[in-house]
C-alpha positions in Angstrom: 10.3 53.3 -5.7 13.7 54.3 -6.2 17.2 51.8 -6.6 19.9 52.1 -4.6 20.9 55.6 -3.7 24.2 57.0 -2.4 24.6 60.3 0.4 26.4 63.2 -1.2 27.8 65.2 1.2 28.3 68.6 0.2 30.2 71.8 1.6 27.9 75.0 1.2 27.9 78.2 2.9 25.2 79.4 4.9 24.8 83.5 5.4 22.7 83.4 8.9 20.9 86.3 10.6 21.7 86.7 13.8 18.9 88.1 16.3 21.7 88.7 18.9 24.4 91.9 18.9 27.3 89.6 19.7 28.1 87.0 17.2 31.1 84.4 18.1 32.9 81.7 15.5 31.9 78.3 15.6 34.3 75.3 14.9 34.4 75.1 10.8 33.6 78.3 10.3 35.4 81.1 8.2 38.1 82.5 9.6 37.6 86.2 9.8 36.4 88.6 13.2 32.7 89.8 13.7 32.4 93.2 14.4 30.4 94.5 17.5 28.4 97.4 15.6 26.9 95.2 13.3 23.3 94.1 14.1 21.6 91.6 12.1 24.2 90.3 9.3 27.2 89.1 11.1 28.7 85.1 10.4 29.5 83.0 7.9 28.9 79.6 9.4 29.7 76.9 6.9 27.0 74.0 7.2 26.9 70.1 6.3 24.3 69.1 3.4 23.2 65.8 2.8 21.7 64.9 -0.4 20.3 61.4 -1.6 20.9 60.3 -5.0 18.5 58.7 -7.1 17.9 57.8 -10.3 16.5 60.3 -12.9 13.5 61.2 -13.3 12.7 62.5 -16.5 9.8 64.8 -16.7 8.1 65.2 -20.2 9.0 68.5 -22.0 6.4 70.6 -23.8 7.4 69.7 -27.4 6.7 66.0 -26.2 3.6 66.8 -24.6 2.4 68.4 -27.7 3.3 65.3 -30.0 1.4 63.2 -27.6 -2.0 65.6 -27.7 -1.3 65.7 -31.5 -1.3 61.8 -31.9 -4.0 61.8 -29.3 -5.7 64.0 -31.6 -5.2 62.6 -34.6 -5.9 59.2 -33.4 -9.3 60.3 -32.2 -10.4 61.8 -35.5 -9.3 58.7 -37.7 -11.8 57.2 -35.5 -14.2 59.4 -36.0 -13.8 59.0 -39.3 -13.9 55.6 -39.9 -16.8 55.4 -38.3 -20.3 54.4 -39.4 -23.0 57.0 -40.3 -24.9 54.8 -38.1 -22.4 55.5 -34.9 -21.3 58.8 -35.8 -25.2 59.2 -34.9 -25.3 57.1 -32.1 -22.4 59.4 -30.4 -24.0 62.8 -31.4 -27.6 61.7 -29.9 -25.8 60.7 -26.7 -24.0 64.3 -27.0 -27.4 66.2 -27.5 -29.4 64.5 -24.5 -26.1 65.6 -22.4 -25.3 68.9 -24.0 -26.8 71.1 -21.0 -24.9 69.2 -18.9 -21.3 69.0 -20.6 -22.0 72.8 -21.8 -22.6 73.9 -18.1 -19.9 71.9 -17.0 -17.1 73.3 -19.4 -18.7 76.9 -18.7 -18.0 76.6 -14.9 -14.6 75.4 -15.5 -13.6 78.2 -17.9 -15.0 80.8 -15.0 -13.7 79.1 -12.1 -10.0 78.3 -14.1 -9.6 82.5 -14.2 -11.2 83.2 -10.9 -8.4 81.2 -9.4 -5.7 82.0 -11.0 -6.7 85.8 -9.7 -6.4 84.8 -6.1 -2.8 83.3 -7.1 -1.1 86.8 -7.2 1.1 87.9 -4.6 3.1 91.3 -4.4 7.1 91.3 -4.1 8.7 93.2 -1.2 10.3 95.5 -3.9 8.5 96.9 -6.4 4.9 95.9 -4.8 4.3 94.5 -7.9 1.9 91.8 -7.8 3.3 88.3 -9.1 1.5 85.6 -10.9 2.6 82.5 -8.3 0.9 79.1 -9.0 2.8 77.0 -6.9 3.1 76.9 -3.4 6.3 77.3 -1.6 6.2 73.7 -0.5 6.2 72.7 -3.8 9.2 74.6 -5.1 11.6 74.2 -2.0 11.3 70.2 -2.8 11.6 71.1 -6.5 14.7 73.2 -5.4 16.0 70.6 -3.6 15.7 68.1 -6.5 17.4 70.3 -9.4 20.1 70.7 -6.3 21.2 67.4 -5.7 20.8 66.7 -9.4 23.5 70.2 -10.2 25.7 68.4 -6.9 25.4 64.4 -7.6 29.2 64.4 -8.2 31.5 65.5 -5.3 34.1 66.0 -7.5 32.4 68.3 -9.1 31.6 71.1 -6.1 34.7 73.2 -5.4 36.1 72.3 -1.9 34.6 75.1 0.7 38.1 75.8 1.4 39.1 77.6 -1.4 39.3 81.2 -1.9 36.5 81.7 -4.0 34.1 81.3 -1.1 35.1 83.8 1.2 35.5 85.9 -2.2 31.6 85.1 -2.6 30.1 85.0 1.1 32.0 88.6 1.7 30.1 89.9 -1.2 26.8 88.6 -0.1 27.2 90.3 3.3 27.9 93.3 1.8 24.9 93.3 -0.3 22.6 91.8 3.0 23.9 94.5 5.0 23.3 97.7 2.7 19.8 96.4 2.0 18.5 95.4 5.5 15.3 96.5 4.9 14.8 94.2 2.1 16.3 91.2 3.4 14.1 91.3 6.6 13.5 87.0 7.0 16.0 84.9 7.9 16.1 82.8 5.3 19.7 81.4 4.3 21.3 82.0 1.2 23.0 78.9 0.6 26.1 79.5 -2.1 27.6 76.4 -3.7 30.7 76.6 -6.4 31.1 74.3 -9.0 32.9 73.4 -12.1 30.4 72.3 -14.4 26.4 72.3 -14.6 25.3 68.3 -14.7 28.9 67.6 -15.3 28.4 68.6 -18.9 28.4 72.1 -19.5 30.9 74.9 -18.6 30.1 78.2 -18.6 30.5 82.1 -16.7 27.1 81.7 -15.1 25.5 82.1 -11.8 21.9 80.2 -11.6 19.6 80.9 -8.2 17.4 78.0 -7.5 13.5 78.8 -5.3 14.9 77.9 -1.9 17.6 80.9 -2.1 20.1 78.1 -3.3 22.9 80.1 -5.4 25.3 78.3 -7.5 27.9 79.8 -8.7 29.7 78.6 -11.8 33.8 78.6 -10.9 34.3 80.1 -14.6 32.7 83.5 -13.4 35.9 83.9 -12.0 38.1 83.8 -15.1 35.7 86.7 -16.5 35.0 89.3 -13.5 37.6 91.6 -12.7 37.1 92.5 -8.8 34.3 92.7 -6.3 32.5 95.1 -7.8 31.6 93.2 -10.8 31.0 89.9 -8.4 28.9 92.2 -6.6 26.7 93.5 -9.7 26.1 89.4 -10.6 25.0 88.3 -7.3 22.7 91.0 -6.6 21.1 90.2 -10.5 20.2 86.8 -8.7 18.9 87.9 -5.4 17.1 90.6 -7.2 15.7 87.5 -9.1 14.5 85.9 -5.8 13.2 88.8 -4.0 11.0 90.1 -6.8 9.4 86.6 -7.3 10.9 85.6 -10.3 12.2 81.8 -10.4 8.5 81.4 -9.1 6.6 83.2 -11.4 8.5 81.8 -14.3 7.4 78.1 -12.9 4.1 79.0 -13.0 3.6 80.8 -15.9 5.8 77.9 -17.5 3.2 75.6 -16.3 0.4 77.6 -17.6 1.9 77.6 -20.8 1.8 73.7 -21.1 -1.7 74.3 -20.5 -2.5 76.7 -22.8 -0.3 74.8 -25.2 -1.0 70.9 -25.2 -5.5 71.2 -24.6 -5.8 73.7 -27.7 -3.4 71.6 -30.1 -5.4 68.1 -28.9 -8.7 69.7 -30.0 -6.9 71.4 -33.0 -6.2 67.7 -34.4 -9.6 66.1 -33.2 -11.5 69.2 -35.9 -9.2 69.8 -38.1 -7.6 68.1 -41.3 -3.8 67.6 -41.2 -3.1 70.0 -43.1 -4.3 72.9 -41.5 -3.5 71.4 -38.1 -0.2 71.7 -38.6 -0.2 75.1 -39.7 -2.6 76.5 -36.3 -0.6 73.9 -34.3 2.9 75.6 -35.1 1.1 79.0 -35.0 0.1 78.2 -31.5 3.6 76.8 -30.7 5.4 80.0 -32.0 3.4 82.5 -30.1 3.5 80.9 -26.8 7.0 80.6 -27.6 7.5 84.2 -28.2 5.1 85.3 -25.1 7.0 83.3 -23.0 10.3 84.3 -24.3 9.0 87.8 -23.5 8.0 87.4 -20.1 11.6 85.9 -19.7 13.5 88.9 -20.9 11.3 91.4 -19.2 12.1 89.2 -15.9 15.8 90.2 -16.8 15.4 93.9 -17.3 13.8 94.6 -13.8 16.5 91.9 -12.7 19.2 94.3 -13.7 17.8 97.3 -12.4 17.3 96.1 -8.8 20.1 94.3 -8.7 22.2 97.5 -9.6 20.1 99.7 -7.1 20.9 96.7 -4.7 24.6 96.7 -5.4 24.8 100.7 -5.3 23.9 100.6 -2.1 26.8 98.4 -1.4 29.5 101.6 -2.7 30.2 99.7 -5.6 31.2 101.7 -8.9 28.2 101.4 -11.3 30.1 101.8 -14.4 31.6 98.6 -13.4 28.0 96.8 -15.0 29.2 98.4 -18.6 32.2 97.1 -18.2 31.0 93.4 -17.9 28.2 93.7 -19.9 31.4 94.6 -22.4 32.9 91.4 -21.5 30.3 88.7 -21.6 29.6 90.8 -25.2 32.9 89.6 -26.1 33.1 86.3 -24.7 29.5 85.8 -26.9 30.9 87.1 -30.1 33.9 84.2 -29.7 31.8 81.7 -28.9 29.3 82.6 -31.6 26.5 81.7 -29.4 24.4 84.5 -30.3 25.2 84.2 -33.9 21.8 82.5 -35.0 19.6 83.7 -32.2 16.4 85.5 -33.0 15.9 88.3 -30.6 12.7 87.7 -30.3 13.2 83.9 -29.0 16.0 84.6 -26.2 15.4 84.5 -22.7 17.9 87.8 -21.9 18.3 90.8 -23.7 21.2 91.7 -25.6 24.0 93.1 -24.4 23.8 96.0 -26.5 20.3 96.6 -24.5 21.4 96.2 -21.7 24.3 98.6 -22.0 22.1 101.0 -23.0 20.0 100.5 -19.9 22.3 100.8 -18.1 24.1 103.9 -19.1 20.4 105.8 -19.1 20.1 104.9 -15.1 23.8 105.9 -14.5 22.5 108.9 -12.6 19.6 106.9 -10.2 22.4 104.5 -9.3 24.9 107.4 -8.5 22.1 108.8 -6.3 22.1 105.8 -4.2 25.6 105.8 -3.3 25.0 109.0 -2.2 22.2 108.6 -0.5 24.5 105.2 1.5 26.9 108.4 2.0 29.7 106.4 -0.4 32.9 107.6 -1.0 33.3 109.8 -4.4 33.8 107.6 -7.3 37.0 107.3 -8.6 38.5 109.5 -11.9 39.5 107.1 -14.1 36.3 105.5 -15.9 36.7 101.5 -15.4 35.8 101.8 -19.2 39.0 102.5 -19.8 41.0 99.3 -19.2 38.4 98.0 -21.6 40.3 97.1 -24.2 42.8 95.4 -22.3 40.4 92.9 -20.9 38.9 92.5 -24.6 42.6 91.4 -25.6 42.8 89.3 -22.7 39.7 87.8 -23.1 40.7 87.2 -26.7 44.3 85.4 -26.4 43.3 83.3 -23.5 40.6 81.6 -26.3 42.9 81.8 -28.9 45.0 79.5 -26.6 42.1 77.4 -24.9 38.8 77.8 -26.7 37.2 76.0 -24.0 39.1 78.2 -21.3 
């Protein structure tokens, strides 16, 4: 099926649970010393991944599988149309000896369709909120796997495991494991990879968290974050995204949107003239657009607030998020990315939302250091050194826009 394929090997870090009290270094692993006391979260064991190569494999987007139902559609009408009177009443007889049939048939299906997507609900481990999850776990860990090697193909691209930036990382993501041991119960590995670019194209401060609790972490974060705290705040946004069902959920419901989508605009061209097809078709298109883009943001905004109630548990400083919600603000407003945006079409909030958020659940997040017993914060607000990291930010891309 596929041509010839090459092995990518790949350095990633594995955090492992450790059932045993005593954990003990293994050749390749990170230099640093275990500590007796702790339990379950102990070492950073770097693993070998191999990845095959193949060709791509280009799935068809919605837009294109709406212009195929809508020639589908249109084909079958012109049909219709230039049809006899004759065999336009051959067809309809043949539909009215069948009717019971085909009606009972499509009556089952729209009752049974519901009825199962009901028993595809499962609750997260968080909130207990229940989660609308459509494909299996199977399913997604080879999808995972796919987008993976895909996001890897280029060795050159992946950040040698020996730099700095890992142990930066994997300390962080104990941090976070060990302040929230009663979440992160399984042993399921997080597996962090670094990398320059996203398909070897695309450079941005980002951190993306695949199904299989794959994190990769865009090397450009690093030009943007200004300590631990801040690394801290991002990584637990993306486990907070795993952990509440999220990359799942947004699968699913993405594939019930095709649904939902491409069936209504094929019959929409079979009845309708052209005319007024195209105006229910981009009706149709827009408001699964906007739903969807809904669901998306809302997905952020929980996002943010367990991953802050994650990372408070951790001792990190809050205030830290306004800070780099202040940043990425900037960054935006050079790049002019949000600059023709509709708000009602992104997939995050704005910053300005989520600054606002944020500052309104200041005191729960105080409450949880407390509650970890956390040192005091400090006096100086972090928002103070604000406008030196805007002026930063801003000479750096008057030097380098692409910095």
């Amino acid at each position: 099926m596929y041509s010839k394929y090459s092995q990518l090997i790949t350095s990633r870090t594995l955090i492992c649970t450790r059932k045993s009290l005593l954990c003990r270094t293994v050749p390749e692993s990170f230099p640093f010393q275990c500590k007796r006391s702790e339990r379950k979260w102990q070492c950073l064991k770097l693993q070998t991944a191999c990845f095959h190569t193949t060709q791509k494999l280009h799935s068809p987007g919605l837009i294109i599988l709406c212009l195929g139902s809508i020639l589908c559609g249109r084909f079958i009408r012109k049909r219709w149309m230039t049809m006899s009177p004759i065999k336009q009443e051959m067809f309809i007889r043949w539909y009215m000896q069948r009717r019971r049939i085909i009606n009972g048939c499509l009556m089952g299906l729209s009752i049974a369709l519901p009825i199962y997507c009901l028993t595809c609900f499962k609750r997260d481990p968080v909130v207990k909120a229940p989660r609308f999850i459509l494909i299996d776990g199977a399913k997604r860990i080879t999808y995972s796997k796919f987008v993976y090697s895909l996001i890897v193909r280029n060795k050159e691209n992946v950040v040698p495991f020996r730099n700095p930036m890992y142990t930066r990382v994997t300390r962080v993501l104990n941090n976070l494991a060990r302040a929230n041991k009663e979440i992160f119960k399984d042993s399921t590995p997080w597996n962090v990879t670094i990398i320059y670019r996203i398909f070897n194209e695309i450079s941005a401060p980002n951190v993306l968290i695949l199904p299989d609790r794959s994190i990769i972490v865009l090397a450009d974060i690093f030009k943007f974050i200004k300590n631990d705290d801040q690394l801290t705040i991002i990584l637990a946004h993306e486990m907070a995204h795993e952990i509440l069902y999220h990359v799942a959920q947004t699968l699913s419901i993405g594939l019930l949107r095709v649904y939902l989508t491409v069936i209504p605009t094929l019959f929409i061209w079979i009845f309708y003239p052209t005319r007024v097809a195209i105006r229910l078709s981009l009706f149709l298109y827009i408001l699964t657009s906007l739903i969807f883009s809904w669901f998306k943001r809302s997905c952020e905004r929980e996002a943010d607030e367990i991953g802050l109630q994650l990372a408070a548990k951790t001792c990190v400083d809050p205030r830290e998020a306004l800070v780099l919600w202040e940043i990425m603000k900037t960054y935006e407003d050079l790049i002019g990315s949000s600059k023709f945006q509709l708000s009602l079409f992104m997939d995050h909030p704005s910053f300005e939302e989520r600054l606002l958020r944020t500052i309104e659940l200041l005191p729960k997040y105080n409450n949880l250091r407390n509650q970890a017993e956390c040192p005091e914060l400090p006096i100086r607000d972090p928002r103070d050194r604000l406008p030196q990291y805007k002026k930063e930010i801003e000479r750096k891309f008057r030097k380098n826009p692409r910095f």
